[in-house]
C-alpha positions in Angstrom: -9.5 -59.4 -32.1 -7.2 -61.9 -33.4 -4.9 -63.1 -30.9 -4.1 -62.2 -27.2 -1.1 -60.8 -26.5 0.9 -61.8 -23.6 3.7 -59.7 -21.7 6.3 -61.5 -20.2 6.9 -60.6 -16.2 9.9 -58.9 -17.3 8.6 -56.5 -19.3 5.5 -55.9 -16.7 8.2 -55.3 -14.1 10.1 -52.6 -16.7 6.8 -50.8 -17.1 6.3 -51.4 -13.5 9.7 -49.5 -12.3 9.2 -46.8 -15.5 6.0 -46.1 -13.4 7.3 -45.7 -10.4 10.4 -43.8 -11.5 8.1 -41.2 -13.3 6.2 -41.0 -9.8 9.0 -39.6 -7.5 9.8 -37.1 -10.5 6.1 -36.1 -10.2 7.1 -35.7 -6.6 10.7 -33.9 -7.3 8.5 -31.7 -9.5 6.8 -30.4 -6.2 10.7 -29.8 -4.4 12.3 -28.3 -7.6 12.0 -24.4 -7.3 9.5 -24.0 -10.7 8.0 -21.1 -11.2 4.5 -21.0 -10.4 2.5 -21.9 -13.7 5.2 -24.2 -15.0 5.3 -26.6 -11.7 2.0 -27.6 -12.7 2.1 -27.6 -16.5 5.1 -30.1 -15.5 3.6 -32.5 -13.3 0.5 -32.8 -15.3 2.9 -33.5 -18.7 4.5 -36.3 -16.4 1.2 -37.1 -15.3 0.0 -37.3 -19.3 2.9 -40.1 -19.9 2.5 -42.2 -17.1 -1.4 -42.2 -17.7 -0.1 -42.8 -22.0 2.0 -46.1 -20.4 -0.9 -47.4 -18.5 -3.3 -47.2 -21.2 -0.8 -48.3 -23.7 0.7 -51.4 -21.9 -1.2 -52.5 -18.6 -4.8 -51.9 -21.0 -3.3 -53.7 -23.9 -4.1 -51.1 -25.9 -0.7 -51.3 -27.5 -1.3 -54.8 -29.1 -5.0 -54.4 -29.6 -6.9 -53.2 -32.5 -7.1 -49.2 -33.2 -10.7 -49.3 -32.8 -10.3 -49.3 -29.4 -7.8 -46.7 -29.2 -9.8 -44.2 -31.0 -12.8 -44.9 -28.6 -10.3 -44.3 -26.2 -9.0 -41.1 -27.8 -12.9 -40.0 -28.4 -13.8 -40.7 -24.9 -10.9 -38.3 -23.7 -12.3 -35.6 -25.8 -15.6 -35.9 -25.4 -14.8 -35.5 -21.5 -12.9 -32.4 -22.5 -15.6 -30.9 -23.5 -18.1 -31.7 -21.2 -15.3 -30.2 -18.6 -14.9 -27.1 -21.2 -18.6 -26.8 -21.1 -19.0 -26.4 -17.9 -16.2 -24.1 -17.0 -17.4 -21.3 -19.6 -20.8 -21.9 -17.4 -19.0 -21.4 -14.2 -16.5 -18.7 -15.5 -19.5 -16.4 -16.9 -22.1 -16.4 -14.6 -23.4 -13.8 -12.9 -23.4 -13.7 -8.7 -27.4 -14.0 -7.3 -26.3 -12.3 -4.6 -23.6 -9.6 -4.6 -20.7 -9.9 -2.7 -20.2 -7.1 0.0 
């Protein structure tokens, strides 16, 4: 890396409020009649963008080389499909015992 980069408080406390603003809309989500898939396909996008913010400015990865950010962006998928992995495991199994 070639330099640190330092935030000013001001902009820590800008990210800090976008944060917390984009919280009580994940909450508003859950009072908002939605219908039933969408609720959740919204609170997870919301959930995508504050997690994108975090790792962006609080992680540095904003500033930092893009190195990092593809490890990042690797890591992400590689959990993907570990989680895919298992759900086609889980979904297509057959039951030991029947049900009755």
């Amino acid at each position: 890396m070639s330099g640190h980069h330092i935030s000013s408080a001001k902009f820590l406390w800008g990210v800090g409020i976008a944060l917390l603003i984009l919280t009580f809309l994940t909450v508003a989500v859950t009072w908002i009649n939605i219908p039933e898939p969408w609720n959740v396909v919204v609170a997870v996008a919301i959930a995508v963008v504050k997690s994108t913010i975090v790792a962006a400015f609080f992680m540095h990865l904003w500033w930092d080389t893009k190195f990092n950010v593809l490890l990042l962006f690797m890591s992400i998928i590689f959990f993907m499909i570990l989680v895919g992995l298992t759900l086609l495991d889980a979904l297509y199994r057959t039951d030991p015992i029947p049900s009755f």
